[in-house]
C-alpha positions as CSV (number, residue, x, y, z in Angstrom):
1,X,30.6,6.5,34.6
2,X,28.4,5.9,31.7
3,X,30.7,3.8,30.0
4,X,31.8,2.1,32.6
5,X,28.0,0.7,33.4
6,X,27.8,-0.1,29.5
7,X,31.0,-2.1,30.0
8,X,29.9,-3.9,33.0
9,X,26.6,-4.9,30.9
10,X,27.9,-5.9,27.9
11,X,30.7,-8.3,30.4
12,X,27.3,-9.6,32.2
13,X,25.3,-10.1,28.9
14,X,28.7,-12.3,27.4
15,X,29.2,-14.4,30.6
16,X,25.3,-14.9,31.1
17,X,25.4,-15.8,27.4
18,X,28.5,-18.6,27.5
19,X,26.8,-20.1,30.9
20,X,23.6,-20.7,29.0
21,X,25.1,-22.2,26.5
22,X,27.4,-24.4,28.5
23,X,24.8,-25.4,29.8
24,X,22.4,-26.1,27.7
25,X,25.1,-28.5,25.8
26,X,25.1,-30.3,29.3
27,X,22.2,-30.9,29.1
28,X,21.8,-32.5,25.3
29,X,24.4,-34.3,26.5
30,X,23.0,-35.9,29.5
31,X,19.3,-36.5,27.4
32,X,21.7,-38.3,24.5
33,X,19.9,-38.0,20.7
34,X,16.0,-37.5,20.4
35,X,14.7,-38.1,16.8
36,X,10.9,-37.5,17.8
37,X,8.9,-35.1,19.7
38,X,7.4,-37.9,22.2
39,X,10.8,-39.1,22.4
40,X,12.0,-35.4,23.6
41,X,8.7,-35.1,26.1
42,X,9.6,-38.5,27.3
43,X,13.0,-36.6,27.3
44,X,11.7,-34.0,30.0
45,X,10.3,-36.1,32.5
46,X,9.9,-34.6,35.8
47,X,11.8,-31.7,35.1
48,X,14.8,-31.1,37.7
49,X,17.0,-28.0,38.7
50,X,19.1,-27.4,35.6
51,X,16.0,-27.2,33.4
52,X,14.9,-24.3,35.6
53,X,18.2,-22.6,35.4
54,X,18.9,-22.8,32.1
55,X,15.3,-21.1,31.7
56,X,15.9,-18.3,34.6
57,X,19.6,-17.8,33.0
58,X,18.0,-16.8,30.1
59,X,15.4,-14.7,31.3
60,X,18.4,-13.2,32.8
61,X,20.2,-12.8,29.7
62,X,17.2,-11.0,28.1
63,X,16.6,-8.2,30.8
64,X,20.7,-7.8,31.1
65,X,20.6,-7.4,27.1
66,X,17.4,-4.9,27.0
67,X,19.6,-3.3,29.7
68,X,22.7,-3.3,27.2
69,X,20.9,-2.0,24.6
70,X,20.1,0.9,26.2
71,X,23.3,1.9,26.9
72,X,24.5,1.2,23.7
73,X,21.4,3.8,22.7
74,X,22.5,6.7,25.5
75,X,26.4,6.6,24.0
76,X,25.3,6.6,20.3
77,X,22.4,9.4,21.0
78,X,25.0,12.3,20.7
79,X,26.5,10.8,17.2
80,X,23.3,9.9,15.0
81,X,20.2,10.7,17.4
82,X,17.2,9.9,14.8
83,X,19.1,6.1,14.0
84,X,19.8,5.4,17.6
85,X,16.0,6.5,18.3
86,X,14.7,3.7,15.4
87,X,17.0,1.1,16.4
88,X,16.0,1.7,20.4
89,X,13.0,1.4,19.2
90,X,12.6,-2.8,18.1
91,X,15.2,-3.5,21.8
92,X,11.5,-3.8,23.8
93,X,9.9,-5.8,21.2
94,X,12.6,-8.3,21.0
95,X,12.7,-8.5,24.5
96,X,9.0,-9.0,25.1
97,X,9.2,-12.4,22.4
98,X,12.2,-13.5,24.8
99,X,10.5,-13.1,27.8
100,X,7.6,-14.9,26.3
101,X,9.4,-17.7,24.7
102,X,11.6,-18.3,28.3
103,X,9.2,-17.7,30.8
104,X,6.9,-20.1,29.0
105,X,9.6,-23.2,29.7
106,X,9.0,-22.2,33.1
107,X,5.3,-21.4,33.7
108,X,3.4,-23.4,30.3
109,X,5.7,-26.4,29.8
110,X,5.8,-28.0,33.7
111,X,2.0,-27.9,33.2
112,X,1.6,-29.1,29.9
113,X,3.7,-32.3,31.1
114,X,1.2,-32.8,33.9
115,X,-1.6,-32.9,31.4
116,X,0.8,-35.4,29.4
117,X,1.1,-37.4,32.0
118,X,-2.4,-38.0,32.1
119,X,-4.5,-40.7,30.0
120,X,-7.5,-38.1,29.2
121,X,-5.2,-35.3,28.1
122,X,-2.2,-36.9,26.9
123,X,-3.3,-36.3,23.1
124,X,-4.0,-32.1,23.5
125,X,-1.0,-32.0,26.0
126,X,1.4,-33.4,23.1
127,X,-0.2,-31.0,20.2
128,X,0.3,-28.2,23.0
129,X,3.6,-29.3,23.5
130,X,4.5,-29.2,20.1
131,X,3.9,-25.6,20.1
132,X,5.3,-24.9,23.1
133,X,8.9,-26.6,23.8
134,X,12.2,-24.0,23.2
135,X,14.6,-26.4,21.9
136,X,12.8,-28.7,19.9
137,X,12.6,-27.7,15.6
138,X,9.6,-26.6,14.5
139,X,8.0,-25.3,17.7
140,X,6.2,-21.9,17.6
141,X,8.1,-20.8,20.6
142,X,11.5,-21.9,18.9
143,X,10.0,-19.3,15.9
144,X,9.1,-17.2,18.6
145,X,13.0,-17.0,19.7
146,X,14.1,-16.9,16.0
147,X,11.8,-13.8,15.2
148,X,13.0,-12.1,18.4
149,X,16.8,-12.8,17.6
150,X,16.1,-11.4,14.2
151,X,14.2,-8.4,15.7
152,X,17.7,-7.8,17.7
153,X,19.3,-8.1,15.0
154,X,18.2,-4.7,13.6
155,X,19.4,-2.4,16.6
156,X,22.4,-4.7,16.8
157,X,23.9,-3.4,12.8
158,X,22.5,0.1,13.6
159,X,24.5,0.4,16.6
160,X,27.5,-1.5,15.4
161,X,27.4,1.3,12.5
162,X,27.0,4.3,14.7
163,X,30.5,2.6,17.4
164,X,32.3,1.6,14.2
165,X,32.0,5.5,13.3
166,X,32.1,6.9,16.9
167,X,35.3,5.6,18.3
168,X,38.0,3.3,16.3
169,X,38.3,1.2,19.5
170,X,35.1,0.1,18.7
171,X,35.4,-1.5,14.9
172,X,36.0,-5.1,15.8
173,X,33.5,-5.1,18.3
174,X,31.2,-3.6,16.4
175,X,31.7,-5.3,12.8
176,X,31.4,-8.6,14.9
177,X,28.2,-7.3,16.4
178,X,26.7,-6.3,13.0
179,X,27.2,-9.5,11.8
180,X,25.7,-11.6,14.7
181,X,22.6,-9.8,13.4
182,X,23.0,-10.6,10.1
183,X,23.5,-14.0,11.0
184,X,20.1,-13.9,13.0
185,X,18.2,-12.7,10.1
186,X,20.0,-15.9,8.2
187,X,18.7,-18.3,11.6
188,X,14.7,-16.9,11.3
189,X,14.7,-17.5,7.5
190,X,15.6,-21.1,8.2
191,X,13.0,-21.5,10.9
192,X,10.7,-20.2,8.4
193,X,11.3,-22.2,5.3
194,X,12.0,-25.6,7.8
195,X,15.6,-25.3,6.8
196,X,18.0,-27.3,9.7
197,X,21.0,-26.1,8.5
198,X,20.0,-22.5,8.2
199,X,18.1,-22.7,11.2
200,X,21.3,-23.9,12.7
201,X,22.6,-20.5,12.5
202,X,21.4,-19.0,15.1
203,X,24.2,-20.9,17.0
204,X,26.9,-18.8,14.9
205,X,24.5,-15.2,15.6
206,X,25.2,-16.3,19.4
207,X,29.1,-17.0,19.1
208,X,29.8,-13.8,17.0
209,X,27.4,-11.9,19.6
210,X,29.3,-13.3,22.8
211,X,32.4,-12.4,21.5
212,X,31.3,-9.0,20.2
213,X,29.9,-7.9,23.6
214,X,33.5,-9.3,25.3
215,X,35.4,-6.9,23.3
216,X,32.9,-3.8,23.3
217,X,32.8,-4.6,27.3
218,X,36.8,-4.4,27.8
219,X,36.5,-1.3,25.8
220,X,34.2,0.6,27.8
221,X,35.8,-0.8,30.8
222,X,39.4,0.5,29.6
223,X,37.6,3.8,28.9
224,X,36.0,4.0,31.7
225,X,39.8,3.7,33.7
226,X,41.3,6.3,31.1
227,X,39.1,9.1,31.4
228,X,39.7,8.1,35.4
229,X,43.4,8.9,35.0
């Protein structure tokens, strides 16, 4: 049963996962390019539905992956307990900066705007803003994101180590996992040192983790139907 709830979660966390980022390039492509941060305020507007869902989605995505992780903790317990124990242990704290850096785009930034909108505030709004907006470079929630990627990153090559030695099944999943973290690590240097391309990573840390968690999913699905039998 286990492994069959592990399955379903790592299924939920990849599909969650590909919708955000479908939609997120919908998005982009309905704003068109934005070179300055007014432009990408001016960009918001009056912020409409698929702002909010892409937001929600990814709170989603972040309780779903705690949720994961957790499993992926239980199943490993049994095969290296002290390791599973230390990498549990950083799944909470990357997904309090998550929560933080999504639920902000839905509680902060609509109020921020307001104040933008208005001749007395418009200057603080805009510095605030500048701190506060997800997907613009350089934000402190966008380091925010990048730190908590990077934070995942550690449980993710722990418990890709402790599959990739537990059950053979598991070794593409897993290697592909352990590198999405390593990738992450790669994304929240780039943040750091204002590096675009580097930064840009973090788009290859989420295509290597989607795919991981497809495969790792099947797996614990397929197990799940052969201990049935």
């Amino acid at each position: 049963m286990k492994t069959r709830i592990i399955g379903i979660l790592a299924l939920a966390v990849a599909i969650t996962t590909l919708t955000l980022a479908a939609l997120m390039a919908i998005s982009e492509v309905a704003t068109g390019p934005v070179t300055t941060l007014e432009d990408k305020i001016e960009s918001l507007g009056s912020l409409d539905f698929l702002f909010y869902f892409i937001y929600v989605n990814a709170i989603l995505i972040t309780i779903l992956g705690v949720a994961m992780f957790t499993g992926f903790f239980v199943y490993c317990l049994d095969e290296a307990d002290l390791w599973s124990w230390i990498a549990f242990a950083f799944v909470p704290i990357y997904g309090l900066g998550n929560i933080i850096s999504y639920s902000s785009q839905v509680f902060v930034v609509p109020s921020l705007l307001n104040l933008h909108n208005q001749p007395e505030t418009v200057m603080i709004a805009q510095v605030l803003l500048g701190l506060a907006i997800h997907n613009w470079y350089g934000t402190a929630i966008e380091a925010l994101n990048a730190i908590s990627y990077a934070i995942l990153g550690i449980p993710s090559i722990i418990f890709a180590v402790i599959m990739f030695r537990k059950n053979k099944g598991l070794r593409v999943g897993s290697i592909l996992l352990a590198l999405s973290g390593v990738f992450s690590f790669v994304a929240v240097v780039g943040v750091a040192a204002k590096n675009p391309l580097l930064g840009m990573m973090t788009l290859v840390s989420g295509f290597l983790y989607m795919v991981s968690l497809i495969i790792i999913g099947v797996f614990f699905l397929r197990h799940q139907f052969i201990e049935s039998d």
